[in-house]
MARROVO-337085 format. One record per residue (C-alpha): z, y, x; residue in three letters. Coordinates in Angstrom, 3 decimals, decimal comma. Layout:
z:y:x:resn
Z:Y:X:Ala
...
% end
This chain:
z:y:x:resn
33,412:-17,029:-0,380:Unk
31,121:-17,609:2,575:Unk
28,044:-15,677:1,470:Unk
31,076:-12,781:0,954:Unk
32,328:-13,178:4,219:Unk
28,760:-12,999:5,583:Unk
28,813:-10,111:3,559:Unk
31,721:-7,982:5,081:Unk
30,666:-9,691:9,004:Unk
27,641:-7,878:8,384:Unk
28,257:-4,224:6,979:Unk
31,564:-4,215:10,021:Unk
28,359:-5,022:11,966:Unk
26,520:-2,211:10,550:Unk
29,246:0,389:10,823:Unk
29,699:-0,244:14,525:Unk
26,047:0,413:14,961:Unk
26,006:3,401:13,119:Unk
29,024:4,912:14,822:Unk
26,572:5,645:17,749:Unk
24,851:7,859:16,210:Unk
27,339:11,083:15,062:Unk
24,532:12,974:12,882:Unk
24,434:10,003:10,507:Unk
26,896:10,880:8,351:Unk
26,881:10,181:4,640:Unk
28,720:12,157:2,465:Unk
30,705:11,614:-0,813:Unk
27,931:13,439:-3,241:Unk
25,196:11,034:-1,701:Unk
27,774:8,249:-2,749:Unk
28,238:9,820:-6,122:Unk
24,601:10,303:-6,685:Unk
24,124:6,193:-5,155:Unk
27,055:5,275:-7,711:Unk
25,272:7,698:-10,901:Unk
22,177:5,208:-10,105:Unk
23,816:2,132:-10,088:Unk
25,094:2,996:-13,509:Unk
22,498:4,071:-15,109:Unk
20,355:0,499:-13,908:Unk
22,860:-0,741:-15,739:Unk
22,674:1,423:-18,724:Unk
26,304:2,798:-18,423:Unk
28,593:5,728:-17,275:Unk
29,591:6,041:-13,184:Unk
33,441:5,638:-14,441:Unk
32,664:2,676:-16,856:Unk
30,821:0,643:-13,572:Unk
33,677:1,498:-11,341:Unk
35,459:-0,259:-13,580:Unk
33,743:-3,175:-13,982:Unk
33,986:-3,648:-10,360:Unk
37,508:-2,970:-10,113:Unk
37,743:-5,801:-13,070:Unk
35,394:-8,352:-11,256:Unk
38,087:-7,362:-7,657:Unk
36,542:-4,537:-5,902:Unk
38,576:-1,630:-5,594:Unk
36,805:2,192:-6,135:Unk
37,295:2,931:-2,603:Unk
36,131:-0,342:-1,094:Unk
33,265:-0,103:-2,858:Unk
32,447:3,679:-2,037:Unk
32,947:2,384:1,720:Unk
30,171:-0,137:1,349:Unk
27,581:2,450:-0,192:Unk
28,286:4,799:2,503:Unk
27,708:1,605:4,948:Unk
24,539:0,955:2,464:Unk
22,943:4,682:2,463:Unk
23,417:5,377:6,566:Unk
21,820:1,800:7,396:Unk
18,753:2,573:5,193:Unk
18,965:6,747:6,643:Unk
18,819:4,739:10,323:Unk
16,600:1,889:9,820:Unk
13,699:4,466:7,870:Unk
14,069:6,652:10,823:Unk
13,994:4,168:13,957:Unk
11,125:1,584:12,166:Unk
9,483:4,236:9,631:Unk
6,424:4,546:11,825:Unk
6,091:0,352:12,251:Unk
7,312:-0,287:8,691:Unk
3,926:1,835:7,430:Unk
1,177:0,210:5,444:Unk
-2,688:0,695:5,982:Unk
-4,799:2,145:3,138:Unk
-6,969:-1,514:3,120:Unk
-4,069:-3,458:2,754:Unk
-3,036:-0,986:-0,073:Unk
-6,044:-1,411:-1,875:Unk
-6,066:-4,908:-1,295:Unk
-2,435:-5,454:-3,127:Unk
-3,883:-3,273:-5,952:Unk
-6,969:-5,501:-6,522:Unk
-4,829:-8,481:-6,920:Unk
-2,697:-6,620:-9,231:Unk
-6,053:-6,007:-11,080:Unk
-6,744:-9,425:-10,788:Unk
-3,409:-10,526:-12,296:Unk
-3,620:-8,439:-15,340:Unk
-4,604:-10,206:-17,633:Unk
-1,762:-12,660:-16,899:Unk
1,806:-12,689:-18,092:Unk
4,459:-10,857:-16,519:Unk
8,125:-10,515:-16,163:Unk
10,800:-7,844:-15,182:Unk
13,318:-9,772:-13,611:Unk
16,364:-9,320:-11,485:Unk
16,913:-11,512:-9,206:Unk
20,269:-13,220:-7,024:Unk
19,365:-15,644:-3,968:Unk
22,224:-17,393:-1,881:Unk
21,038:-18,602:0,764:Unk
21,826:-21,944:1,994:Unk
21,738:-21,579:5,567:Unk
24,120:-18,726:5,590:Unk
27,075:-20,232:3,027:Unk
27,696:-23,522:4,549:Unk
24,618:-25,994:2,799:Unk
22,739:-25,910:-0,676:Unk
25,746:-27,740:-2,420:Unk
27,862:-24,574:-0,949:Unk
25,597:-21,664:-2,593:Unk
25,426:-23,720:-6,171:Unk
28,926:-23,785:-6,128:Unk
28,932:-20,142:-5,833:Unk
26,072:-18,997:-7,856:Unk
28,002:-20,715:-10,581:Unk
31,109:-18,704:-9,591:Unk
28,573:-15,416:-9,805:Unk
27,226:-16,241:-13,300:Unk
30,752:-17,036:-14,845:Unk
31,177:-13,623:-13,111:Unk
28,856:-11,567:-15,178:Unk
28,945:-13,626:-18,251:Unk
32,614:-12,132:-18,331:Unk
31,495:-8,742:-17,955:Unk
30,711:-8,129:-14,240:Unk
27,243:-5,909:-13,726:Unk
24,211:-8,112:-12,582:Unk
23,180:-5,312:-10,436:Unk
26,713:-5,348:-8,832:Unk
26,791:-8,878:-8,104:Unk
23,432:-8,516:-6,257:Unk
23,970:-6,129:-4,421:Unk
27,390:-7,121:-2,844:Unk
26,050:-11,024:-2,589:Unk
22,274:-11,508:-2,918:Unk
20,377:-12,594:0,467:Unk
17,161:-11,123:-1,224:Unk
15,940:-7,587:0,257:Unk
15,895:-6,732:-3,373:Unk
19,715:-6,810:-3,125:Unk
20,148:-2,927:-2,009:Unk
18,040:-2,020:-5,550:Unk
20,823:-4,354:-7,364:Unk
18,212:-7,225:-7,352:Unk
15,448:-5,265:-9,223:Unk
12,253:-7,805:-8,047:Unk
10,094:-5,304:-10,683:Unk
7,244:-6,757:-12,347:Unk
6,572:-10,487:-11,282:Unk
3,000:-11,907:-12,247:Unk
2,680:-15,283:-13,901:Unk
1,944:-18,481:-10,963:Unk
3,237:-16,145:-8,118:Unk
6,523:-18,113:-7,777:Unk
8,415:-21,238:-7,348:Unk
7,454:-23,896:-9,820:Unk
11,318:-23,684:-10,849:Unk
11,448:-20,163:-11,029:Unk
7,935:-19,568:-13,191:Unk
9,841:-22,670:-15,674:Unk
12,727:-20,328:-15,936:Unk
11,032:-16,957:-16,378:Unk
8,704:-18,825:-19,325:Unk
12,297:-20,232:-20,980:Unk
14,415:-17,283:-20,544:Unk
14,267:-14,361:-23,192:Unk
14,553:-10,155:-22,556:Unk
18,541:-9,821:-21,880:Unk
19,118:-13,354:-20,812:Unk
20,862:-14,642:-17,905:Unk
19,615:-17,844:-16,120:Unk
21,973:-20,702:-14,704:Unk
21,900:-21,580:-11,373:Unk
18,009:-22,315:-9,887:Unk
17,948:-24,449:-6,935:Unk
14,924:-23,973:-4,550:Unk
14,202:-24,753:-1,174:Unk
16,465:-23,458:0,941:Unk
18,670:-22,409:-1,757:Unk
19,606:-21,424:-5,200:Unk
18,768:-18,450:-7,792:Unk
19,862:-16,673:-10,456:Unk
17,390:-14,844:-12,612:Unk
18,057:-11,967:-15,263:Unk
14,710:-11,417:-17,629:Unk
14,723:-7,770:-18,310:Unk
11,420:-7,651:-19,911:Unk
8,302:-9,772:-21,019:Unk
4,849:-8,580:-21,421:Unk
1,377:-10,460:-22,208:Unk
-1,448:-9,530:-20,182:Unk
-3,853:-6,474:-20,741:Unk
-6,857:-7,111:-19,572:Unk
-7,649:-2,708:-18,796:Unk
-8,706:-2,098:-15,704:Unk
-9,767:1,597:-15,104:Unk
-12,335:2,467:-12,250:Unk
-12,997:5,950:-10,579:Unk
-16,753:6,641:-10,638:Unk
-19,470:9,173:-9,084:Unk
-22,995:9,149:-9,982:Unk
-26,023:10,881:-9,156:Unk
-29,262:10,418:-11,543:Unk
-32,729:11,101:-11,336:Unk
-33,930:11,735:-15,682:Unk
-36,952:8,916:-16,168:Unk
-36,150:8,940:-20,338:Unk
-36,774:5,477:-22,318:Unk
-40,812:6,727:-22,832:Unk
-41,081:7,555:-18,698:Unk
-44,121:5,549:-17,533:Unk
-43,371:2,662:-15,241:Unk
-44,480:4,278:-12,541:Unk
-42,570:7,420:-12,812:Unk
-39,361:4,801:-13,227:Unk
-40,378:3,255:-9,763:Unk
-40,743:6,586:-8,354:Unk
-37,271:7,528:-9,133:Unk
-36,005:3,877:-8,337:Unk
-37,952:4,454:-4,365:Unk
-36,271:8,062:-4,272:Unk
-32,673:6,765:-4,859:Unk
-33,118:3,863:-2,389:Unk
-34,067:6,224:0,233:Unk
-31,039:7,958:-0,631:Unk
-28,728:5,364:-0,854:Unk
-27,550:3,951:3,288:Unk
-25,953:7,645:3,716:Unk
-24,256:8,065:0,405:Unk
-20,221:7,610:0,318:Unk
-17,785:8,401:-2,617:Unk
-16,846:11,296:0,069:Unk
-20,505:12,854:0,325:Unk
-22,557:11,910:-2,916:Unk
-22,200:14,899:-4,780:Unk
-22,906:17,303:-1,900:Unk
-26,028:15,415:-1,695:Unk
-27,439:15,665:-4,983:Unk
-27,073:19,349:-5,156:Unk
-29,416:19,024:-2,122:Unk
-31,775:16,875:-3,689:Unk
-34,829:18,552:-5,832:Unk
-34,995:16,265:-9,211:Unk
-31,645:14,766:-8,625:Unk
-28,225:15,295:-10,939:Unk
-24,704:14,191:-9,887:Unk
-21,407:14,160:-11,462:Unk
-18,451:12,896:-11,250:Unk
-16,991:9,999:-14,505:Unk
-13,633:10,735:-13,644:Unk
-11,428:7,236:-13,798:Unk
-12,277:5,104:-17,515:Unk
-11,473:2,109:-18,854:Unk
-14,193:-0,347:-17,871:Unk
-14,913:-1,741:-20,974:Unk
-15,764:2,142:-22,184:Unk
-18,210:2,439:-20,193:Unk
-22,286:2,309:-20,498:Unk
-22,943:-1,675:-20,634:Unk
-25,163:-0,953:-17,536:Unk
-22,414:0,658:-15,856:Unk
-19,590:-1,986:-16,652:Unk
-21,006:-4,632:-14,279:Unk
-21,017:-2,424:-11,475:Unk
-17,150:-1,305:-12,204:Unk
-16,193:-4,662:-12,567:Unk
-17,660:-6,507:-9,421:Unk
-18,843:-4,180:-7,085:Unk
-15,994:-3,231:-3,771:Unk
-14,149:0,252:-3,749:Unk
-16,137:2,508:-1,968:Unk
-19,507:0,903:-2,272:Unk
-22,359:2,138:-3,793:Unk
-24,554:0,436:-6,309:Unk
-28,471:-0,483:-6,406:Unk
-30,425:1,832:-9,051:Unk
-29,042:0,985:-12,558:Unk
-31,904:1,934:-15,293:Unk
-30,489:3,287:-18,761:Unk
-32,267:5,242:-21,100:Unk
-31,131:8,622:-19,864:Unk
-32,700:7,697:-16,168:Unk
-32,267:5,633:-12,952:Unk
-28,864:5,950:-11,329:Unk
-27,091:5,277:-8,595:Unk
-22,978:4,363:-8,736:Unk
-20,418:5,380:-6,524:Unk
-17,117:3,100:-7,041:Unk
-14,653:5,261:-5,506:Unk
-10,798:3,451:-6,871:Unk
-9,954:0,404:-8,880:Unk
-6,508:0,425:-10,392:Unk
-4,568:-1,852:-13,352:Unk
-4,530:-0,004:-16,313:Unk
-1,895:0,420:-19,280:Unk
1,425:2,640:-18,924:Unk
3,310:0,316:-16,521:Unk
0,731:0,477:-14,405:Unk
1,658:1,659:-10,256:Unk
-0,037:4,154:-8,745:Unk
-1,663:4,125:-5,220:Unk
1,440:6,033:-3,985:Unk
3,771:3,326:-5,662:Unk
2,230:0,177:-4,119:Unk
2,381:2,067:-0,863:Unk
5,696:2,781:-0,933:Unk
6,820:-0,632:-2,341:Unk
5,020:-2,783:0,746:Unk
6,457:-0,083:3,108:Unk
9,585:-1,191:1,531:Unk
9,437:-4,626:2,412:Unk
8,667:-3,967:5,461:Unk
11,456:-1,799:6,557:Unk
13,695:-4,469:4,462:Unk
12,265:-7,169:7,131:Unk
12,500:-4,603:9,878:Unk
16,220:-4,149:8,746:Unk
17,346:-7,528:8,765:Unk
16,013:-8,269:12,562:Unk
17,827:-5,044:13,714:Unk
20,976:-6,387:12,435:Unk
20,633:-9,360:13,431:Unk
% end
């Protein structure tokens, strides 16, 4: 009851701010597109949902009210913190080489509840409730409902969707549930620090241990029979070259280069690659650029130009970007109201 009167304090909160501004304004087929969403997270029809709400005590038009609240504060917070809420390209790359790290580990596809202690009157308080919550839904109410009308988590406005979690990034009491719990089960009350959980595993996966690299080369030919001293006069050319080359310029340069050849390997799995190029993609930093590697073809220098998990589940530069930028705003939303 407190975490839903915290709840309605804070989107009459929210509608008072955004009645300042009279060209926010959300209309009904943004709420009916919000609403199509919401269904299809949870693999149903927009009337079937409103129903369940209706069921689990929240009329059609109260909820269309609060989604209209929902849409306008995220329409007002991306446009007032959308410039402080962005991400640098290093600390992009830097979230992708831990998820590159982590591959090979176990992960989960949860959803995630978390009632906060402080703001439903003590820990005892928000276990009481989160055992109201999963009588809730084990009667029929949608998990992504519940969320997002009582979760403190900023994953709340995505109906709790915390994506894919990597094994030993959480809680010891949350990692013990996520190993117990199987796809399409529903966790009982988790008490933490600070408060308690509820966890919905929508998906397991072992670890892969792909990891695909983006690669440039340039070559000069020295052939397995090329005397030793033609090898260390290719070796001494490439080192000459090698302070001024970037992933940006190396090509240009080798087309300016008499006796050199460049071309660019496209991204691979690592483990396809020559066994004198795979040390390179695995250790050296993004946008660094080897010392001569001999093969039998010649003496080469590497250009690591991107690093990225592999397999079909895999995100995408532009995904990891736009997920930290969504934490931040999420942060940047919750000081604004407050």
């Amino acid at each position: 009851q407190q975490q839903a009167l915290n709840a309605l304090i804070e989107q009459r909160l929210q509608d008072e701010e955004l009645a300042k501004f009279d060209t926010l304004k959300v209309t009904d087929a943004e709420v009916d597109q919000e609403i199509a969403d919401m269904a299809a997270q949870a693999e149903t029809t927009p009337a079937n949902y409103i129903a369940f709400m209706e069921r689990g005590g929240i009329r059609a038009d109260t909820l269309r009210e609060q989604l209209r609240t929902e849409i306008g504060w995220r329409q007002l917070v991306g446009g007032r913190f959308n410039s402080r809420a962005r991400v640098s390209r290093a600390q992009v790359e830097q979230s992708m080489r831990q998820l590159t790290a982590a591959a090979t580990k176990p992960q989960y596809l949860v959803g995630e509840i978390y009632l906060e202690a402080s703001r439903v009157g003590g820990q005892q308080a928000a276990l009481n409730g989160a055992q109201q919550l999963v009588r809730q839904m084990v009667e029929g109410a949608p998990f992504q409902a519940v969320a997002r009308q009582f979760s403190a988590a900023p994953t709340a406005a995505r109906g709790g969707d915390a994506g894919w979690v990597v094994q030993g990034t959480v809680q010891p009491a949350l990692q013990t549930a996520f190993d117990q719990l199987q796809p399409g089960q529903l966790s009982n009350p988790i008490p933490v620090e600070g408060g308690v959980y509820i966890i919905y595993m929508r998906d397991k996966r072992d670890g892969t241990a792909t990891s695909l690299v983006s690669m440039k080369q340039i070559m000069v030919q020295a052939p397995e029979s090329a005397a030793p001293a033609d090898v260390a006069a290719a070796t001494q050319k490439l080192e000459a070259l090698r302070p001024g080359l970037t992933c940006d310029n190396i090509l240009q340069r080798a087309t300016s280069e008499r006796g050199v050849l460049g071309s660019d390997l496209g991204e691979a799995d690592v483990a396809n690659l020559a066994p004198q190029f795979q040390q390179v993609a695995r250790a050296a930093e993004v946008g660094t650029i080897s010392s001569p590697v001999r093969t039998t073809l010649g003496v080469h220098l590497l250009a690591v130009c991107g690093r990225r998990a592999g397999g079909p589940d895999a995100p995408t530069f532009q995904q990891v970007e736009s997920r930290l930028q969504n934490q931040n705003l999420a942060m940047l939303a919750r000081r604004y109201s407050r």
